[in-house]
N, C-alpha and C positions, 0 to 999 in steps of 0.2 A: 146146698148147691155146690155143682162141681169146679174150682176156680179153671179159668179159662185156660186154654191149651195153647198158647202160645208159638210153638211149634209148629203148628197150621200156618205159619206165614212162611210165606215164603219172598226172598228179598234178593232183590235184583240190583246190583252194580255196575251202572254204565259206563265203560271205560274206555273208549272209543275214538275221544277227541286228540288233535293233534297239536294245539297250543301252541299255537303259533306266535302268539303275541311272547310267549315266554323264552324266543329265543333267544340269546344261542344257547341256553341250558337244556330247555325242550326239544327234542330233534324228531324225525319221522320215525326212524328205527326206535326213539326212546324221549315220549311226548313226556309233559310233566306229571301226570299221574303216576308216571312209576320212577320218578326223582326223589330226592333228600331232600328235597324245596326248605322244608320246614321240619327240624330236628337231622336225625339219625339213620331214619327209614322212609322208602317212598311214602306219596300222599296216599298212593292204594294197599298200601301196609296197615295205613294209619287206620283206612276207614275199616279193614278186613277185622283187625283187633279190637276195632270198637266194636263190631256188629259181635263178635264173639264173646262180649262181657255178657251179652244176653240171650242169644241166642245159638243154636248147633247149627257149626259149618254146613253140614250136611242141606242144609237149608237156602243156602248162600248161593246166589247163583252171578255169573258173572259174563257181560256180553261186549264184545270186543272185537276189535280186528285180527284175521285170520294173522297177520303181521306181528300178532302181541301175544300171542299165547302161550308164547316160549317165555315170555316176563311175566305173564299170570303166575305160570307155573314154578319157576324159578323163586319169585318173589310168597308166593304162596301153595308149598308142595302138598301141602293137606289137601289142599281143595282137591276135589274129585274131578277126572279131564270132564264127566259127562254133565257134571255144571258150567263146563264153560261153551256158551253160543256165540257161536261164528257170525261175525257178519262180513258178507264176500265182500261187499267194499261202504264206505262210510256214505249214510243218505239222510243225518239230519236223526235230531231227536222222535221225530212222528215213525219212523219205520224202527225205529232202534225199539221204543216203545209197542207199537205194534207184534214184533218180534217177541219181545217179552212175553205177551198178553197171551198170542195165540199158538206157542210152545209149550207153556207154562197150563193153557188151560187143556190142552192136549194130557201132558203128564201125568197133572193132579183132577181133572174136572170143576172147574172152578175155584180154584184156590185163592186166597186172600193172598195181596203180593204189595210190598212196600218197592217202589224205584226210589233208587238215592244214587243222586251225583255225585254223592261225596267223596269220588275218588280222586278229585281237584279239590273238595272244599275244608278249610280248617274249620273245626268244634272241639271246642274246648272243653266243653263239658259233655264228658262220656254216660256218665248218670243217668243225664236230662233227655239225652239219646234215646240209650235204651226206654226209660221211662215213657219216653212219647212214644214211640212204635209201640211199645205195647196198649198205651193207652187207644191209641190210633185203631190197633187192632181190632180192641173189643167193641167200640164206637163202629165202623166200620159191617163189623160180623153182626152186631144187635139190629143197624140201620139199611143196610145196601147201600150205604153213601159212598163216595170217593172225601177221603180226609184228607187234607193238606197241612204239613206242617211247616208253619212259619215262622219269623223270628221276629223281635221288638225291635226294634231300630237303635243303635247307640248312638249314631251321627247323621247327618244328612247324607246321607250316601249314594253320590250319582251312577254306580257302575250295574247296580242291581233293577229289578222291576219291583214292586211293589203290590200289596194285596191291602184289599178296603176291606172291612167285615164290620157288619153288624151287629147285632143285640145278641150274649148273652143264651145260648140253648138248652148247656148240660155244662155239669160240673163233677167229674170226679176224680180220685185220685189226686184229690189236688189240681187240677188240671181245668181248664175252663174250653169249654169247643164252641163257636161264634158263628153265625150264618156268610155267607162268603159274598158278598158283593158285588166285587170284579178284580182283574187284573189290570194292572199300568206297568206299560213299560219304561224304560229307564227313564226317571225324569231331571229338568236341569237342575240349577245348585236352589234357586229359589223355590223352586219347589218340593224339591225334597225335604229344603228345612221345614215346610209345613208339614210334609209328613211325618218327620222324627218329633215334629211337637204333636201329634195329634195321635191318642190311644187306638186312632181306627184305621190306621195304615202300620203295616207289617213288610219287613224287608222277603222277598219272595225266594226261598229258598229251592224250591223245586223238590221236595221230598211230597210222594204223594200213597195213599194206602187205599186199594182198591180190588174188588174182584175182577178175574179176567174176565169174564163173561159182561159186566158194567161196562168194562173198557172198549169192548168189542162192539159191544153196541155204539159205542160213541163213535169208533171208523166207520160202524156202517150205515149210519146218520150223518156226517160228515164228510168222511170221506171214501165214499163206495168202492173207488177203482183200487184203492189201497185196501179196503176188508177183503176186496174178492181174490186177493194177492194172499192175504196174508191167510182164508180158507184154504186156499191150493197149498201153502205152504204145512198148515194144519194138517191138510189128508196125507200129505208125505209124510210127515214125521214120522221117527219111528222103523220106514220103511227102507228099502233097497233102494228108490230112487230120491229120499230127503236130501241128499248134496245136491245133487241136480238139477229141483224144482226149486230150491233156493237160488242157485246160480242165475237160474232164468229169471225168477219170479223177481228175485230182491234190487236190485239194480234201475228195477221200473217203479219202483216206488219214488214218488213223488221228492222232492229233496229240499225238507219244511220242517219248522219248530213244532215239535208236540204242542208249545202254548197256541203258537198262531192258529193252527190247525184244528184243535181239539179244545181243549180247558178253556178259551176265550171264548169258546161258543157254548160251552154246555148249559144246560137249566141249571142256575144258579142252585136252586133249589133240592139238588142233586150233591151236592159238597158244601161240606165245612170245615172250618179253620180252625187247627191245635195252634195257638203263639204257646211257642219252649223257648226258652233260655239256653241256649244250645254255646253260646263263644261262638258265632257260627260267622264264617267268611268265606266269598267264592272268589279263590286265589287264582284269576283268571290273565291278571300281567301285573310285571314287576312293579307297577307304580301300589296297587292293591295292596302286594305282598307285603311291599316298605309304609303304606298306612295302617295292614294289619299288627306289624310286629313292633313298630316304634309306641312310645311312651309316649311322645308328643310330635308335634310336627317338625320341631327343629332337632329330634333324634335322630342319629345314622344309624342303619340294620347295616351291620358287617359282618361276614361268613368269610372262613376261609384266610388264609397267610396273609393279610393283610396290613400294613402300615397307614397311617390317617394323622393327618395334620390339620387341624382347624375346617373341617368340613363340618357343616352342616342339614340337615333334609336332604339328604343321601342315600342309598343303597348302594353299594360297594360286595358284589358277590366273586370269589375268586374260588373256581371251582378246579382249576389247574394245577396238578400235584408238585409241580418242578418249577415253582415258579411265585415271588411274591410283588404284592400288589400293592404300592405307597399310590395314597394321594390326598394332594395338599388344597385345603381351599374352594371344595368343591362346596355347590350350591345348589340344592335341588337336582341331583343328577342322578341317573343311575348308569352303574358301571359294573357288568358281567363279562366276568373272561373266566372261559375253560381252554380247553389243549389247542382246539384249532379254530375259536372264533371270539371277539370283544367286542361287548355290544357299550355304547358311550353315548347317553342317549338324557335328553329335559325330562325330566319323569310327567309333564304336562303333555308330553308327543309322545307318550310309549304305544297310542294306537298306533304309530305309523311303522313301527316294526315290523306286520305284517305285510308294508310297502318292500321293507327289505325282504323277506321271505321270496313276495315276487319276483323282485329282483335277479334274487342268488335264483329263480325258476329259466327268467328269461335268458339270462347269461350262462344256462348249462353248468353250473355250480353243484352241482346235484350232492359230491361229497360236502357239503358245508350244509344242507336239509336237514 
């Protein structure tokens, strides 16, 4: 037997969001996926290198705002422009994913296709990565299933949603794949710690491996007015008037979670769950960032010309070239300064950042976005 072709996947990086929570690091013109958040090179660096431990760029596809392609491209001049899809304005993971599905099944005819976030998310373990998409893969190509891959829980971790799975299906590679239960979303501190103690909840990563053609049928089960968008968008491709019928079509697309939408509703039965060991974190606001990277709680994450005097459970990021950063005595804080904004903030209220966001909207601040 011929070992499997791996190549045949094809893997979609959704790069789209504008992380807001992450301000003032994260900006419109330049959200955190394409920052230094974490090391030397953006998060969309990070995830590009990973996928290329296993897999050919050429495979690689990349969908984003008309806004960002000059940072795809900059940040990753390999990439080929004709894997990078345009989306005319941001409508939510259900259209982003739709987009994918019925592009992609146009191209190839059905292609097996991995969507990964990971162009926000830290993994640590590039191995375990590779290892599971491919495993995913051939799981996947043998069954018609949609595979989910998830992670073990290290903490009780209230920021994430969570995935139940039951008994036990197939085991290879090392690899054990589990019947899928349901999804929960974010739950509180007490409940999370039952889930980090209990073998049958998984922190919900959002990496999923699935045919286009499965996927499609799940919008046109779900959500009709958006399949019959995403057909029209289908018969253009390719043609003289695909800008066009995008412009028109994409916009009316409902503006919804792929989970809420889709995945919450499908036949259980229909998907299963890979748990990987991935190092895996969705670095989606500073308070995250400063419980991913510290040793313990009472660690400070410090980046950047900084000075520190007896602080504690801190974040202290200075991302400002001309300019250095003391501070004395701080206590659970976080503190970001680049050229032209300082955020000074209880790392227990970093959701309300995105209050400031509004703010600097309604006050015509637009240079500080």
């Amino acid at each position: 037997m011929l070992p499997p072709n791996h190549n045949d996947l094809k893997i979609v990086l959704f790069c789209g969001g504008s992380g807001t929570r992450m301000w003032p690091a994260s900006r419109r013109d330049k959200p955190k996926q394409f920052q230094p958040l974490v090391g030397d090179i953006s998060m969309f660096q990070q995830a590009v290198n990973r996928i290329k431990k296993g897999f050919p760029l050429k495979d690689v596809f990349v969908i984003t705002g008309r806004q960002y392609v000059g940072l795809v491209v900059q940040q990753e001049p390999d990439l080929s422009l004709e894997n990078v899809i345009i989306e005319p304005e941001m409508r939510d993971t259900l259209a982003a994913v739709g987009y994918a599905a019925a592009v992609l099944d146009k191209k190839f005819n059905n292609p097996i296709v991995a969507s990964l976030w990971a162009a926000d998310h830290l993994v640590k373990n590039d191995d375990e990565f590779i290892k599971s998409l491919k495993s995913a893969y051939e799981f996947a190509k043998d069954s018609g299933k949609m595979v989910s891959i998830d992670v073990r829980p290290t903490y009780p971790n209230i920021h994430v949603g969570y995935i139940k799975i039951g008994k036990m299906i197939k085991k290879t590679n090392g690899q054990a794949f589990f019947e899928y239960i349901k999804q929960i979303e974010k739950p509180d501190l007490s409940t999370a710690k039952k889930y980090a103690a209990s073998w049958e909840y998984l922190w919900h990563a959002g990496y999923k491996v699935w045919h286009t053609q499965k996927m499609l049928a799940q919008f046109k089960k779900f959500t009709p007015k958006v399949f019959e968008g995403l057909l029209k968008i289908q018969k253009a491709w390719g043609t003289d008037s695909q800008d066009e019928v995008v412009r028109k079509v994409y916009p009316g697309f409902e503006k919804q979670s792929v989970d809420y939408a889709l995945f919450e509703k499908m036949d259980p039965s229909d998907v299963v769950v890979l748990p990987a060991d991935l190092g895996w974190s969705d670095i989606g606001a500073w308070n995250v960032l400063k419980e991913e990277l510290s040793r313990s709680q009472q660690d400070n994450v410090i980046s950047g010309d900084v000075i520190d005097i007896d602080s504690e459970d801190s974040l202290i990021y200075n991302k400002s070239e001309n300019k250095v950063v003391a501070t004395i005595g701080l206590k659970g804080l976080i503190v970001v300064d680049t050229a032209d904004g300082l955020l000074v903030c209880d790392k227990n209220k970093i959701s309300d950042v995105k209050k400031v966001v509004e703010k600097l909207k309604e006050s015509k601040k637009e240079k500080f976005l």
